[in-house]
C-alpha positions as CSV (number, residue, x, y, z in Angstrom):
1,X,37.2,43.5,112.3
2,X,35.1,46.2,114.3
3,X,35.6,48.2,117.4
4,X,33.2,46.8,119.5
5,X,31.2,49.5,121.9
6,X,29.8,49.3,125.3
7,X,26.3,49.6,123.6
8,X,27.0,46.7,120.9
9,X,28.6,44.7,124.0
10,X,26.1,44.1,126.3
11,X,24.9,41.1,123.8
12,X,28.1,39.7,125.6
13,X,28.4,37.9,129.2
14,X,31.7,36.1,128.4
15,X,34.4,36.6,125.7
16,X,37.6,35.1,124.8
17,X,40.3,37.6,124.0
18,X,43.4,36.8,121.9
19,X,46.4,38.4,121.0
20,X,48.3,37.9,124.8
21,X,50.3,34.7,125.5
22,X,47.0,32.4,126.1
23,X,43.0,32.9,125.1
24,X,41.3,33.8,128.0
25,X,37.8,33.8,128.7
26,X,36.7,36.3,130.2
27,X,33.7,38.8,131.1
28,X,33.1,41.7,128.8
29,X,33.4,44.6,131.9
30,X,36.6,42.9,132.5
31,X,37.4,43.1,128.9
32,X,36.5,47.5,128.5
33,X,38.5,47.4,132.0
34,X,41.9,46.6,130.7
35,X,41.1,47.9,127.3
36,X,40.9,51.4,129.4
37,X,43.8,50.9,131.6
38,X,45.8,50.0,128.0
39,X,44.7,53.1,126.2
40,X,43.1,51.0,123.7
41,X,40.1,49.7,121.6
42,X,37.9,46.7,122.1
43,X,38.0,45.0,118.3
44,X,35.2,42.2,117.9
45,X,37.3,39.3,116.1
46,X,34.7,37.0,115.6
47,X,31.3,37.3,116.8
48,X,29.9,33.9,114.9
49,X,32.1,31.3,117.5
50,X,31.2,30.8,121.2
51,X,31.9,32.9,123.1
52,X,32.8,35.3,120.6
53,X,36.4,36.6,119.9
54,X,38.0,39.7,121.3
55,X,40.2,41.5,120.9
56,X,42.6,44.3,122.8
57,X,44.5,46.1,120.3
58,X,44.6,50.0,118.5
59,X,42.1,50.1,115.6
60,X,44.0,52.5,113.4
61,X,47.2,50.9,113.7
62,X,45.7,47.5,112.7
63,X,44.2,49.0,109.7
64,X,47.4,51.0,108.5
65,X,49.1,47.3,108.8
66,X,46.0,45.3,106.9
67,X,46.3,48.5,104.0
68,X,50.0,48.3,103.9
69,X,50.1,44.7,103.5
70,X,47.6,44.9,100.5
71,X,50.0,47.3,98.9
72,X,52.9,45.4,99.3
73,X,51.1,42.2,98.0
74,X,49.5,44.2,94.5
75,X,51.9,43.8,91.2
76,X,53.1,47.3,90.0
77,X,51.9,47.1,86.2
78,X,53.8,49.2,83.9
79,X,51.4,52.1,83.1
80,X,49.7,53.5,80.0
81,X,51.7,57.1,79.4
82,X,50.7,59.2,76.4
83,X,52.2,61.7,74.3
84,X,50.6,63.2,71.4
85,X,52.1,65.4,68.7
86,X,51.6,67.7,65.9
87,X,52.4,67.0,62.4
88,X,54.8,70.1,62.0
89,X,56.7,69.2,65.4
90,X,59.8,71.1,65.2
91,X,63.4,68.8,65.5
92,X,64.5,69.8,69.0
93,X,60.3,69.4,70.7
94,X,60.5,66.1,68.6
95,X,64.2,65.1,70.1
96,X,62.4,65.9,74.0
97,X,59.5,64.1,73.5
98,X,61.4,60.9,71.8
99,X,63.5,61.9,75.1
100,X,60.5,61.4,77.2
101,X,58.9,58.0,75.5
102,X,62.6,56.2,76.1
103,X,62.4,57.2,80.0
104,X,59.2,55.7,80.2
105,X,60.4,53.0,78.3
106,X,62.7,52.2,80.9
107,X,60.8,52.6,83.6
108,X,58.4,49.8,81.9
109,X,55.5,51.9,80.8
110,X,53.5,51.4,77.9
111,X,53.5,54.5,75.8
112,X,50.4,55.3,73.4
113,X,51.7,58.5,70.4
114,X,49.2,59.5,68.8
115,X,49.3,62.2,66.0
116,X,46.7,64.4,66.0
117,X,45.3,66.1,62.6
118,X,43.8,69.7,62.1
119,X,42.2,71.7,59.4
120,X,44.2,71.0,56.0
121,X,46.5,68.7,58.0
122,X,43.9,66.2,57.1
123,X,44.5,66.0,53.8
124,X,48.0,64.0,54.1
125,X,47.1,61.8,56.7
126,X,50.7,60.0,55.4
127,X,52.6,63.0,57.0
128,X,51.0,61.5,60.4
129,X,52.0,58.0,59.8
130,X,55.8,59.4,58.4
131,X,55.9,60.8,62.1
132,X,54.7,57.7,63.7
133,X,57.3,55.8,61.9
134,X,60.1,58.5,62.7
135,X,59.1,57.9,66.4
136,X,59.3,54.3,66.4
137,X,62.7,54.2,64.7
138,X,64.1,56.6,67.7
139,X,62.8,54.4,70.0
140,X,64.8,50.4,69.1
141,X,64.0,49.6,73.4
142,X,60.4,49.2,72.4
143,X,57.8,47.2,70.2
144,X,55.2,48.9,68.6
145,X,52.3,48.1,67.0
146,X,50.1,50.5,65.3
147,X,46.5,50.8,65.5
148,X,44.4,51.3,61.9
149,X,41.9,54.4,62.0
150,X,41.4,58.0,61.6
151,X,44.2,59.0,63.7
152,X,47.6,57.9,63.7
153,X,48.7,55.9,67.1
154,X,50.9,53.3,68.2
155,X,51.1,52.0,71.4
156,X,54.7,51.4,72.6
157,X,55.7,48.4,74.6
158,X,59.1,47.5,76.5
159,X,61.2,44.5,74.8
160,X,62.6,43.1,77.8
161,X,59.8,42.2,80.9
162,X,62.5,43.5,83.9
163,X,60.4,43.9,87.1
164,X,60.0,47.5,88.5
């Protein structure tokens, strides 16, 4: 759909307009008449039928409709959250962040933890996985399953498939 000018509408002698109680066929001056008296735009329907299709209607209201009904129709997919920590995360940050990861939980997110490694850090890369672990444990709404690699992440996934 496109509002239709006077310029792009002299291609036209007769139209049919929809959207009132019957199609009419009518001339295209008559059509911009009423469209004027209405306060309105002139939105080309159709241009591929005989005679082609019109329409009286307003163009931004149409398209707020035709967007909000794509909204409506799209699946809400939990989204990807991450939160990354520290090898020598205190108790209490580790108690809000474990905090955090069970909201998102809930609210059906994924959740990716990765622990990241600096400097000397590197040479226990078991401390990283022993965090890991100690996350997963404080997190039983979830199901994890750990990806192998130079960094230590999991990606955290809800048990139960409820709908947003």
């Amino acid at each position: 759909m496109e509002i239709l000018t006077r310029g792009k509408a002299r291609a036209y002698t007769s139209v049919r307009l929809v959207g009132g109680e019957t199609p009419e066929i009518l001339s295209i001056d008559e059509v911009f008449g009423r469209a004027d008296q209405e306060g309105l735009d002139v939105i080309l329907v159709s241009d591929q039928s005989n005679p082609p299709v019109l329409r009286i209607a307003d163009f931004k209201k149409l398209e707020y409709e035709k967007n909000k009904a794509k909204k409506a129709n799209k699946t809400v997919a939990g989204q990807l959250k991450e939160v990354q920590f520290k090898v020598n995360i205190s108790d209490h940050d580790l108690e809000t962040k474990v905090k955090a990861i069970k909201r998102f939980v809930e609210q059906m997110d994924k959740v990716k933890i990765s622990v990241r490694l600096k400097g000397r850090e590197r040479e226990q890369p078991q401390r990283a996985w022993e965090l890991l672990d100690r996350v997963v444990a404080a997190v039983p709404e979830a199901r994890a399953s750990k990806v192998d690699g130079p960094i230590a992440i999991a990606i955290l996934e809800p048990k139960s498939q409820k709908s947003k």
